[in-house]
Z-matrix of the N, CA and C atoms (Angstrom, degrees):
N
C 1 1.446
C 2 1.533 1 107.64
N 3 1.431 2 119.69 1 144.32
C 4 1.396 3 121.74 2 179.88
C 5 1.230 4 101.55 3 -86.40
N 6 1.909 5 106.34 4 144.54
C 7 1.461 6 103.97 5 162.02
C 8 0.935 7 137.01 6 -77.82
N 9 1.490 8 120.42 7 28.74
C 10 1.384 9 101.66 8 -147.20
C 11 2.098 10 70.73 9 -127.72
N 12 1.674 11 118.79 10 11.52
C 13 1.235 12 123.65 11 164.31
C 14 1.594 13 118.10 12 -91.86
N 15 1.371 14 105.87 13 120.95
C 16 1.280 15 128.79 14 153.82
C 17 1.229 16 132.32 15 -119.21
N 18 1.955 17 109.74 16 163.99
C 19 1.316 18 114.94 17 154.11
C 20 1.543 19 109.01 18 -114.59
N 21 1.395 20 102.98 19 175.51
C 22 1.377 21 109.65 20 -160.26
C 23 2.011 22 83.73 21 -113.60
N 24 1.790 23 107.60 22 -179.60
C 25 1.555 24 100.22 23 -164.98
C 26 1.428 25 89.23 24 -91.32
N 27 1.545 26 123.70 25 174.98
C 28 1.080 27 134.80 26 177.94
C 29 1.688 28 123.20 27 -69.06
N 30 1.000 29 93.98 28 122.92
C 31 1.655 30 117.97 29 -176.94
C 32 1.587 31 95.18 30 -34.36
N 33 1.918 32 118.50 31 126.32
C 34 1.860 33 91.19 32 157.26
C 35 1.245 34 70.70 33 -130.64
N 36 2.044 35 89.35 34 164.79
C 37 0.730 36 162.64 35 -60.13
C 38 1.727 37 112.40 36 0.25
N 39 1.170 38 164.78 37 142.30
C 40 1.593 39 157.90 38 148.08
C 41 1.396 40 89.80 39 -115.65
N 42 1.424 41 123.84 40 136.06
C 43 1.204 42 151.08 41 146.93
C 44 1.401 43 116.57 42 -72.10
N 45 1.123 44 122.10 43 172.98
C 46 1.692 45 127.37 44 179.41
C 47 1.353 46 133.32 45 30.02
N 48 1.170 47 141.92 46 -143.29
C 49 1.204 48 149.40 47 143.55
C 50 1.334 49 140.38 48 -6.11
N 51 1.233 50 129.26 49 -26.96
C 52 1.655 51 127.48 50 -99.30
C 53 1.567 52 93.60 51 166.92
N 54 1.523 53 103.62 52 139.37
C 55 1.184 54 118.11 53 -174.97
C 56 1.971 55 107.13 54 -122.09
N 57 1.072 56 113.47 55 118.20
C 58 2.179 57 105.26 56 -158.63
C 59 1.362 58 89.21 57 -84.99
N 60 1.175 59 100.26 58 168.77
C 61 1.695 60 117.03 59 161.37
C 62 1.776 61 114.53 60 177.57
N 63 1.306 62 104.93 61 -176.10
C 64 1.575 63 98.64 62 -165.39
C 65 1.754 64 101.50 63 -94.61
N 66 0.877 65 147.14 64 -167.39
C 67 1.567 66 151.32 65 78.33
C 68 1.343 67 116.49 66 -109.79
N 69 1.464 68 93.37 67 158.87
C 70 1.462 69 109.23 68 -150.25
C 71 2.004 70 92.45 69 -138.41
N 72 1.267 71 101.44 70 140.46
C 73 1.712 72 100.49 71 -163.61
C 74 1.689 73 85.84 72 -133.38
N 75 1.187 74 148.61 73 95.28
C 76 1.418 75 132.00 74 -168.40
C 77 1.181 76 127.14 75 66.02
N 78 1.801 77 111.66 76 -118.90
C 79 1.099 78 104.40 77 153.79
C 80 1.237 79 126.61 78 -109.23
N 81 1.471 80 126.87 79 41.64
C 82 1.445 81 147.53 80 -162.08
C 83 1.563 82 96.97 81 -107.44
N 84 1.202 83 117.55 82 121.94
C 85 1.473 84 124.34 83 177.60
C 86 1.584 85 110.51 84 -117.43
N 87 1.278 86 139.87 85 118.34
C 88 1.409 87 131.68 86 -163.06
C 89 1.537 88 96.32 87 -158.03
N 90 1.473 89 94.22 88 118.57
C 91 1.904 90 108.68 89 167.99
C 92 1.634 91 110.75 90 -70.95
N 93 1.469 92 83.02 91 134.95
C 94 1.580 93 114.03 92 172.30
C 95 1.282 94 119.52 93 -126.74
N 96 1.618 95 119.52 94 171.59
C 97 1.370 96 124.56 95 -162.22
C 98 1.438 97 80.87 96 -161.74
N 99 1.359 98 101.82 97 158.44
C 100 1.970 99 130.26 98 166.19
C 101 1.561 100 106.18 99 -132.87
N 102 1.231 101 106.76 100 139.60
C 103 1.665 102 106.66 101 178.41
C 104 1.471 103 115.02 102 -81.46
N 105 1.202 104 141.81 103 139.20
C 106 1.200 105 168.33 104 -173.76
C 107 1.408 106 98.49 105 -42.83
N 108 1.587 107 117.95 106 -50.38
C 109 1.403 108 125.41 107 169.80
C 110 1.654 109 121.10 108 -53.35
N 111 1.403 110 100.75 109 -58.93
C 112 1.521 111 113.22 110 168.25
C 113 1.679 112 112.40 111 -33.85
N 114 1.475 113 109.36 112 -52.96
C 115 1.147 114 98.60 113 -158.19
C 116 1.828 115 107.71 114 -93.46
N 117 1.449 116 104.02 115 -8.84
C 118 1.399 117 107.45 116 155.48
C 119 1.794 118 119.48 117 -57.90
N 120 1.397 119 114.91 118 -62.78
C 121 1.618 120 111.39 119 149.29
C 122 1.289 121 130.65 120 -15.13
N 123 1.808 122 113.26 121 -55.82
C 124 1.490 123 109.20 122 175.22
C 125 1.492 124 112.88 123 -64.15
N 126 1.606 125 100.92 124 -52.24
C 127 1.608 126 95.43 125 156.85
C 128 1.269 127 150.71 126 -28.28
N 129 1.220 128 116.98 127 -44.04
C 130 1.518 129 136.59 128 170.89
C 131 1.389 130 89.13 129 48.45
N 132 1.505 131 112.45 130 68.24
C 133 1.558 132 117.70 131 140.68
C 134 1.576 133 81.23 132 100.40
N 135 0.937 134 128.88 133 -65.29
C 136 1.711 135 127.78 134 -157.98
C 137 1.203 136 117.32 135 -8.34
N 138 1.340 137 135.54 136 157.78
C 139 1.642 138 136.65 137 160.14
C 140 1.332 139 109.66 138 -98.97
N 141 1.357 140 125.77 139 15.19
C 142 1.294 141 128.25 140 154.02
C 143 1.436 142 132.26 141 -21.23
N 144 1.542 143 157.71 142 82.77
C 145 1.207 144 133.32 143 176.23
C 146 1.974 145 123.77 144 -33.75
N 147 1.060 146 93.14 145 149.78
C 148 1.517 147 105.40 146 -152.63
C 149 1.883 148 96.25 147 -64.20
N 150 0.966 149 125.74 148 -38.70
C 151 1.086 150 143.33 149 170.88
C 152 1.758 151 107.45 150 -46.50
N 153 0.943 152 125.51 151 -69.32
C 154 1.702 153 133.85 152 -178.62
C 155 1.826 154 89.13 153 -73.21
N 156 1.460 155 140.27 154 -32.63
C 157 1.573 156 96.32 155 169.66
C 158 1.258 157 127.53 156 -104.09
N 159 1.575 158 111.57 157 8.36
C 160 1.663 159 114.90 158 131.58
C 161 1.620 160 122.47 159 -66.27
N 162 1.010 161 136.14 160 -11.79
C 163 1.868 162 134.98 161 165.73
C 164 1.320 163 79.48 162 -72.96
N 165 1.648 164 119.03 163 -83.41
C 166 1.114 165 110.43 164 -133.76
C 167 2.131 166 117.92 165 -77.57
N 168 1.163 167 95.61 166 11.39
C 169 1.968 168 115.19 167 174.45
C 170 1.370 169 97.36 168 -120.19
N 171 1.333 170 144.96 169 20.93
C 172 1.156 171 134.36 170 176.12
C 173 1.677 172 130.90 171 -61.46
N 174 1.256 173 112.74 172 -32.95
C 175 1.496 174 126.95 173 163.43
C 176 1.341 175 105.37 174 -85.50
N 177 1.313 176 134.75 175 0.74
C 178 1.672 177 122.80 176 164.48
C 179 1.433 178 94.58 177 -100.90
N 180 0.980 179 133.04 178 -23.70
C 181 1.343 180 124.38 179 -174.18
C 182 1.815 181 110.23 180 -98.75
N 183 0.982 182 125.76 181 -13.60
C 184 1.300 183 154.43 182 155.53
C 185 1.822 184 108.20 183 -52.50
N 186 1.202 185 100.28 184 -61.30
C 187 1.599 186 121.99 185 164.57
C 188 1.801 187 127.69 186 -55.28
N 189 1.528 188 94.45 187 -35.41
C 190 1.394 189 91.46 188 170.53
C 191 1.436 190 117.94 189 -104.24
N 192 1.498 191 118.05 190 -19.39
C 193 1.575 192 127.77 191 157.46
C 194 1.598 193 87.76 192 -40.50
N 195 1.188 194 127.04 193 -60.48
C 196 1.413 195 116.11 194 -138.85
C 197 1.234 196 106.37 195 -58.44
N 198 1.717 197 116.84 196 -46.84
C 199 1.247 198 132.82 197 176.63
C 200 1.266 199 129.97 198 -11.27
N 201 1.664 200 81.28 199 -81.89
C 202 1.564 201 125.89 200 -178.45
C 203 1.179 202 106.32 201 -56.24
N 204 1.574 203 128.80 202 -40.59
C 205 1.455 204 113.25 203 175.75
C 206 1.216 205 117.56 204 -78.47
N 207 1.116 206 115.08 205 -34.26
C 208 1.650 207 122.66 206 175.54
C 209 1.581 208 110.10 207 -45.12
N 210 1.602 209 113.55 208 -66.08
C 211 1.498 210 127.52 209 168.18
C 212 1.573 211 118.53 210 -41.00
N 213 1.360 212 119.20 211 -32.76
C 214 1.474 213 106.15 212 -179.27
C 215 1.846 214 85.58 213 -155.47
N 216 1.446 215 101.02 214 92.85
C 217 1.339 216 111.06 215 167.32
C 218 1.406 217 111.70 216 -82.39
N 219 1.279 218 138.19 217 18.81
C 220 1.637 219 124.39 218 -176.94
C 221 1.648 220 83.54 219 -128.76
N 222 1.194 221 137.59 220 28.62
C 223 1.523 222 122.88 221 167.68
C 224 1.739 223 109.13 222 -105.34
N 225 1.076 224 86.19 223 131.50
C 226 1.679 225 104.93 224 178.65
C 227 1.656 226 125.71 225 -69.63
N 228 1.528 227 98.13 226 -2.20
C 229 2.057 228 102.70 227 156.01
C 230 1.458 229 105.01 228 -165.50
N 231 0.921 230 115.34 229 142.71
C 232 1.394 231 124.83 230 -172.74
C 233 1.591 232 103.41 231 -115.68
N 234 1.691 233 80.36 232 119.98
C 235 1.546 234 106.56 233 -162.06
C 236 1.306 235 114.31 234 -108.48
N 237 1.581 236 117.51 235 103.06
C 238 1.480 237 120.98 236 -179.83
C 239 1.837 238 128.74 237 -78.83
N 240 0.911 239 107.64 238 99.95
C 241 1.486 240 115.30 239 -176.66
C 242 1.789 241 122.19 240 -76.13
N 243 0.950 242 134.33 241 -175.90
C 244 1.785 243 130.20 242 -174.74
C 245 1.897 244 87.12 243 -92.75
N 246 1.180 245 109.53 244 -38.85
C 247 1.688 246 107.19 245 177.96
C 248 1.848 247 115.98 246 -72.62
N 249 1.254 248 109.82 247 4.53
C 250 1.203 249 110.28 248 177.62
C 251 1.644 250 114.34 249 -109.98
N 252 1.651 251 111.32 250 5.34
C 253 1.493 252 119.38 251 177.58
C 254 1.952 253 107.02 252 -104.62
């Protein structure tokens, strides 16, 4: 993975499903989201707010942003699923 790849922290307020956020590849800026489920997974059950187990999974989720953008670089948000951890 390049270093020069990031994500940004999680969007609050998030509505629905889905938790938003940025990644940023250089000077490439492209919205992302993780599903609510996914980040229940990182959780493993926890009552954690969804917010602190995106902080605290941020380089695993960082890791699969990377993926996913890599795999389909012409998509306009990169969408993290529980099958993408």
């Amino acid at each position: 993975m390049r270093s020069e790849f990031s994500i940004s922290s999680a969007r609050v307020p998030t509505l629905g499903d889905y938790v938003s956020f940025e990644i940023h590849d250089g000077e490439v800026m492209k919205p992302a989201k993780i599903s609510r489920t996914a980040l229940a997974v990182l959780g493993r059950g926890s009552f954690e707010p969804d917010i602190r187990i995106f902080e605290h999974h941020k380089e695993k989720i960082r890791e699969a942003a990377y993926r996913k953008y890599v795999d389909h670089p012409s998509a306009r948000l990169v969408s993290l699923s529980s099958d993408d951890l």
